[in-house]
N, C-alpha and C positions, 0 to 999 in steps of 0.2 A: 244752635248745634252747628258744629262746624260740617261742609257738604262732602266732608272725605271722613265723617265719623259715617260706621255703618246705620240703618238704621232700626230702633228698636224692636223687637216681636212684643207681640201686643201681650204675650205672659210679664215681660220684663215693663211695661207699662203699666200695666197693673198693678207688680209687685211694688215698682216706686213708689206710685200712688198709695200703694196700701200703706208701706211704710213713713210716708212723711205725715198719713195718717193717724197713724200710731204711736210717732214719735212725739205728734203737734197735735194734739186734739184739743187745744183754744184755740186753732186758727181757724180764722174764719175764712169762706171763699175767696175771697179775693189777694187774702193773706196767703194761701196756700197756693194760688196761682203764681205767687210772685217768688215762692219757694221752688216751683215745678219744671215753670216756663222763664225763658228759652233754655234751658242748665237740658233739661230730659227730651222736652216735646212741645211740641205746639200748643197754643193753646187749642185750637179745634180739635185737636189730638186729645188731649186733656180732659177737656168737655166728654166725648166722646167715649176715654174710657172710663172716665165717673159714671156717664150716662149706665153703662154695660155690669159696673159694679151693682149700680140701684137696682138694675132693672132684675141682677142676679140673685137680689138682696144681699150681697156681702158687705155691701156700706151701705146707712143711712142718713136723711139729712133732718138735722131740728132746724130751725129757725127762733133767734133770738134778735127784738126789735125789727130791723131791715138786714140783719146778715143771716147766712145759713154755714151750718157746721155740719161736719161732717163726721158721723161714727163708725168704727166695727162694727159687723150685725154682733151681739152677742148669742153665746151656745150656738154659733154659725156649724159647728160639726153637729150637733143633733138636729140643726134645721135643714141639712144639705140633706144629712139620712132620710129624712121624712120624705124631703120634694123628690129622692131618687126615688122611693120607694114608691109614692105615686105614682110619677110618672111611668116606670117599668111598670108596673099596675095595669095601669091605663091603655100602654103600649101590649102589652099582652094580651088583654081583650079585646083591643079593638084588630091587632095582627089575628090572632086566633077565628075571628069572623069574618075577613079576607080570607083567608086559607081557604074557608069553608064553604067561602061562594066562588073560590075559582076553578071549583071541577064544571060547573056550570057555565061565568062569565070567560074563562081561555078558549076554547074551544070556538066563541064567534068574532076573535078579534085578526086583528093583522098582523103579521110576524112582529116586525117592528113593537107595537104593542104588547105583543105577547113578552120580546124582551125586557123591556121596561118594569112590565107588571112582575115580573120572576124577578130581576133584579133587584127591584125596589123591597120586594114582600123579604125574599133573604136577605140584605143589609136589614131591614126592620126586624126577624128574628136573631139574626148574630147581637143587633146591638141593643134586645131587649134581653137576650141569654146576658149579656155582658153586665148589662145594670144587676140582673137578680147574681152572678157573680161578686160582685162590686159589694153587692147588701148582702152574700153570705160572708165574706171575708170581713165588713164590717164589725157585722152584728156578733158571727162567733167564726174563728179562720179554721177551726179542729171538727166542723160540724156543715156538712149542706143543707140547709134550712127551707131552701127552695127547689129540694128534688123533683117534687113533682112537675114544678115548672118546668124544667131543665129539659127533664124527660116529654113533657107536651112540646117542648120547642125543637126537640128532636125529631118527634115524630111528625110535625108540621115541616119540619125541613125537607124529612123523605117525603110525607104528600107532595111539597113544590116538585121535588125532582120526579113523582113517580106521575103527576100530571105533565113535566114536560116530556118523561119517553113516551108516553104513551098519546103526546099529541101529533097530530097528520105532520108538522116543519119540525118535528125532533133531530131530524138529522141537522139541521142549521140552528135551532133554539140550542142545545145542550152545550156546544163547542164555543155559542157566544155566551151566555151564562158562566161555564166552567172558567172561562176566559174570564169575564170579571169577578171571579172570587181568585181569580191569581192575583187578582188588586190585594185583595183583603186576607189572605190569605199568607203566612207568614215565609216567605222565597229561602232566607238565610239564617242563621244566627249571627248573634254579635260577636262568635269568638274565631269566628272565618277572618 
């Protein structure tokens, strides 16, 4: 790669990879390296984003004799839907039991602490609301399938807030919280 080509985001590394994939599924490793690298990336690059595909399961490897091959996961959209679904799952119950012990654990910590815990429990709600979003639009986009959740993730969002007015540093806890969900928090539209 020439050092005045920008370089890759690791989506467009993946996407090559997937594609020469798809295009060459008899090549073998080292066949595929020599299609990959230097034309796209490195090869630790290379390495690297195969490693991120296994590790996502989106590609897998057989091995025949001494070389390894490299597949599509197959029904890769009904396996992605399961693994969201657990994991939102999993993130909702284990978020849901935090909420429920921080009327108790905020109140003996230190400011700083205090922000972190709040910060961290709302990124963890928004982005477990986001996954059961994600599995209603899936599964049916004319139907909310996960109301309930929705609605518990609402109401754990007003407990976080209604634990921080009502804690002793609310006046300093609220203004750096509100402040980083102006992170996350949508500033513009695209048609400005």
């Amino acid at each position: 790669m020439s050092q005045f080509e920008p370089p890759l985001r690791k989506y467009e590394r993946e996407r090559i990879l997937l594609e020469n994939i798809q295009e060459n599924p008899n090549l073998h490793h080292n066949a595929l390296i020599k299609l990959i690298v230097p034309k796209f990336m490195a090869k630790s690059t290379f390495e690297k984003t195969r490693d991120s595909l296994i590790d996502k399961e989106i590609i897998f490897v057989t091995s025949k004799s001494n070389m390894k091959f490299y597949h599509l996961t197959e029904n890769y959209d009904h396996k992605s839907s399961q693994h969201i679904e657990q994991t939102t799952n999993n993130s909702f119950h284990d978020v849901k039991s935090q909420v429920n012990r921080l009327e108790t654990d905020f109140p003996h910590k230190d400011i700083d602490e205090k922000i972190i815990l709040a910060n961290s429990l709302l990124r963890l709600l928004l982005q477990t609301d986001n996954g059961f979003t994600i599995l209603d639009s899936v599964k049916n986009p004319k139907k909310t399938l996960y109301r309930d959740e929705h609605l518990t993730i609402q109401q754990l969002i007003f407990k976080v807030f209604e634990i921080i007015r009502n804690d002793k540093d609310s006046e300093l806890l609220l203004p750096t919280v509100l402040s980083f969900l102006g992170i996350i928090v949508p500033k513009y539209s695209l048609d400005k």
